[in-house]
C-alpha positions in Angstrom: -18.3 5.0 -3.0 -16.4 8.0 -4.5 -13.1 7.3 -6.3 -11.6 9.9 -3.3 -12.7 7.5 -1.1 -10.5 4.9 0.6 -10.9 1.7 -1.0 -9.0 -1.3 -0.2 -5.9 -2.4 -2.9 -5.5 -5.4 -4.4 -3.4 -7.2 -6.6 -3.9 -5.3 -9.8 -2.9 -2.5 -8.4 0.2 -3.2 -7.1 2.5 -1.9 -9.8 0.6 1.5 -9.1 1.0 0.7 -5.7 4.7 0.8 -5.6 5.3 3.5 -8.2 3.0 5.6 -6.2 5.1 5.3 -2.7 8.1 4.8 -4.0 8.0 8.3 -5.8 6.9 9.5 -2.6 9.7 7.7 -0.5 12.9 8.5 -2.8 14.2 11.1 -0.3 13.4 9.3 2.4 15.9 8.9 5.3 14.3 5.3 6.4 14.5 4.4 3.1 18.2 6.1 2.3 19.8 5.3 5.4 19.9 1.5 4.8 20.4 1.8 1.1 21.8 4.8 0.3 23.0 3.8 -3.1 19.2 3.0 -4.4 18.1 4.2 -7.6 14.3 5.8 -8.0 13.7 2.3 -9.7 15.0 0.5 -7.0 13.0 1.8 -4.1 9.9 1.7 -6.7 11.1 -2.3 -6.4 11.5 -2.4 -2.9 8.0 -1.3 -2.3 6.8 -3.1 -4.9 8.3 -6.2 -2.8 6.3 -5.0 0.2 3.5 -4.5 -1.2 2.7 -8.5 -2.3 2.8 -8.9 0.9 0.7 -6.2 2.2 -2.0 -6.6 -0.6 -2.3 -10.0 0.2 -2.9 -9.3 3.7 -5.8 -6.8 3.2 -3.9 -3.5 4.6 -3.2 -1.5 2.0 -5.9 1.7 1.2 -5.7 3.6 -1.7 -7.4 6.6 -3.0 -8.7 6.5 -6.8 -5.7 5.0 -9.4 -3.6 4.9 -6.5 -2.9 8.7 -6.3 -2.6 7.4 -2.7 -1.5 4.8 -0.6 -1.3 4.2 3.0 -0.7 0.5 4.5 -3.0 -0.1 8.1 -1.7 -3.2 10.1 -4.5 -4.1 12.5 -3.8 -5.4 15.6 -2.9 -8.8 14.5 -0.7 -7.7 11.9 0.9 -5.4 13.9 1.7 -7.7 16.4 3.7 -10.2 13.5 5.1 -6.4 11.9 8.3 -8.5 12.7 8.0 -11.4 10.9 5.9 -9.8 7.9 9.1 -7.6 7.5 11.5 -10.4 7.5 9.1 -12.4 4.6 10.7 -9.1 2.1 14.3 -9.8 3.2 15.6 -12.1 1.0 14.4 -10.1 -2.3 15.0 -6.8 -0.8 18.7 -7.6 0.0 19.4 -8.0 -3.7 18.2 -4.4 -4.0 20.9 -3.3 -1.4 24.6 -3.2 -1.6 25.7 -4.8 1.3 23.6 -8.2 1.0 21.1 -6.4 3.2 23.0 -5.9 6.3 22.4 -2.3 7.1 18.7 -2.8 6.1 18.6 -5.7 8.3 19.7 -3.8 11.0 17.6 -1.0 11.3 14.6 -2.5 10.5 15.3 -5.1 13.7 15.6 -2.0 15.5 12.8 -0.1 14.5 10.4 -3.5 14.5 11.4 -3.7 18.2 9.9 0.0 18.9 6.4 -1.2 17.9 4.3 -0.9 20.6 3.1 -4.7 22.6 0.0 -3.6 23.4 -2.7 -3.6 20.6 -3.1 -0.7 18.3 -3.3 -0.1 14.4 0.2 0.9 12.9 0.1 3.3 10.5 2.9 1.7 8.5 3.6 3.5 4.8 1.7 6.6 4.2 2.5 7.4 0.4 1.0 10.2 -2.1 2.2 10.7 -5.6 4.7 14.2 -5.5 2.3 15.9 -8.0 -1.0 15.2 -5.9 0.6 16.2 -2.7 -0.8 19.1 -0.1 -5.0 18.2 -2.2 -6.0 16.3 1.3 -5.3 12.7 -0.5 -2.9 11.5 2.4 -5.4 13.2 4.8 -8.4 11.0 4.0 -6.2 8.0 3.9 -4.7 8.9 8.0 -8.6 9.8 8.9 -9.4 6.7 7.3 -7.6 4.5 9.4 -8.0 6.5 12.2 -12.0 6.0 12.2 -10.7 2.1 12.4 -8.6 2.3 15.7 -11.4 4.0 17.1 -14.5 2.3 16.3 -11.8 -0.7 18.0 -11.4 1.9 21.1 -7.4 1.4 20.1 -4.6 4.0 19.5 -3.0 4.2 16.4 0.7 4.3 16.3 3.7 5.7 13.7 7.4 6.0 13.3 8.8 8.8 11.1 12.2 9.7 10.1 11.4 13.4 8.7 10.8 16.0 11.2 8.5 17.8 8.6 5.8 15.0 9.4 5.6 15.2 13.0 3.7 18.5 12.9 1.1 16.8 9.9 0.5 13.9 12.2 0.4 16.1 15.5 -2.7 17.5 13.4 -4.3 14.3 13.8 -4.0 13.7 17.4 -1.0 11.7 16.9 1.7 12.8 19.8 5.6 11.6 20.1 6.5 8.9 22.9 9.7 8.5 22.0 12.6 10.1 19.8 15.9 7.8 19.1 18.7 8.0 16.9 19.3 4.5 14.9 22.1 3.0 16.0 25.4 3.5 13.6 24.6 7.3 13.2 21.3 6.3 11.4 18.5 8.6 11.0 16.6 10.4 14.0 13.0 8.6 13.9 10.3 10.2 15.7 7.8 7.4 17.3 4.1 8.7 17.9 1.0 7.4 19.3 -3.1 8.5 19.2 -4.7 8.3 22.4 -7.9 5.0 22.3 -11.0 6.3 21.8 -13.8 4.6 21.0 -16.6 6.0 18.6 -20.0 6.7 20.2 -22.7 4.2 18.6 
């Protein structure tokens, strides 16, 4: 196995881990709508925080020294994505500025957007700024991609920068739905791949 191959993280890397996506993250409007005081350091700890939980879970991929990151819920996991997010709360809120609130409420709101049905959820998609546009973030969405199908599932996505729908369009993904968070919050853009199933 190639060190550009995805390989699945565990806990050693998670300093790397959050470094990696929280880099990537800093301009984020999911990330800055909630906490839009955070320092660089503090959404490196928020992922960081997320990413226990994740590793221990068996969902996170990552490409060489963690150059890249993406986290791939399952079906299973998807279907708890609620109560796997509320596990971070209680640290995460010490991050914020507000006890959590505004985080609190847009994460309830974008956990009730993901799908019933099941499907792999393309959670956190992260590359380091200086590796970005070399194909690393590709391989890790193809990656998870080959999974939902071999499961004859569609994967599914929620963005808040318009930039990334046309990348994920180039994967098959397409929108379903387009909503503005409640309290003049960010404009996320939810999108779905069709199931297919990979021929044996």
């Amino acid at each position: 196995m190639t060190a550009d191959h995805p390989q699945l993280a565990g806990p050693a890397d998670i300093d790397a881990l959050a470094s990696t996506i929280g880099d990537a993250f800093v301009d984020d409007p999911m990330i800055r709508w909630p906490m839009p005081r955070a320092t660089p350091a503090d959404i490196r700890a928020l992922f960081r925080i997320v990413m226990v939980v994740y590793v221990e879970l068996g969902v996170v991929w990552k490409i060489g020294d963690c150059t890249g990151a993406a986290a791939w819920l399952p079906p299973m996991s998807t279907q708890m994505f609620s109560e796997l997010e509320e596990r971070t709360r209680p640290d995460i809120n010490l991050l914020t500025d507000d006890a959590g609130v505004r985080y609190a409420e847009f994460w309830d709101w974008l956990g009730a957007h993901v799908p019933d049905e099941p499907c792999w959820f393309l959670d956190i998609l992260g590359v380091r700024p200086e590796a970005q546009g070399r194909g690393v973030g590709r391989r890790l969405v193809e990656h998870g991609l080959r999974l939902a199908a071999a499961a004859g599932l569609p994967a599914f996505l929620e963005t808040g920068n318009e930039r990334n729908v046309t990348y994920y369009e180039s994967f098959g993904f397409r929108i379903v739905d387009q909503q503005q968070a409640p309290g003049d919050g960010p404009t996320i853009w939810f999108m779905q791949t069709s199931a297919t199933r990979v021929r044996p």
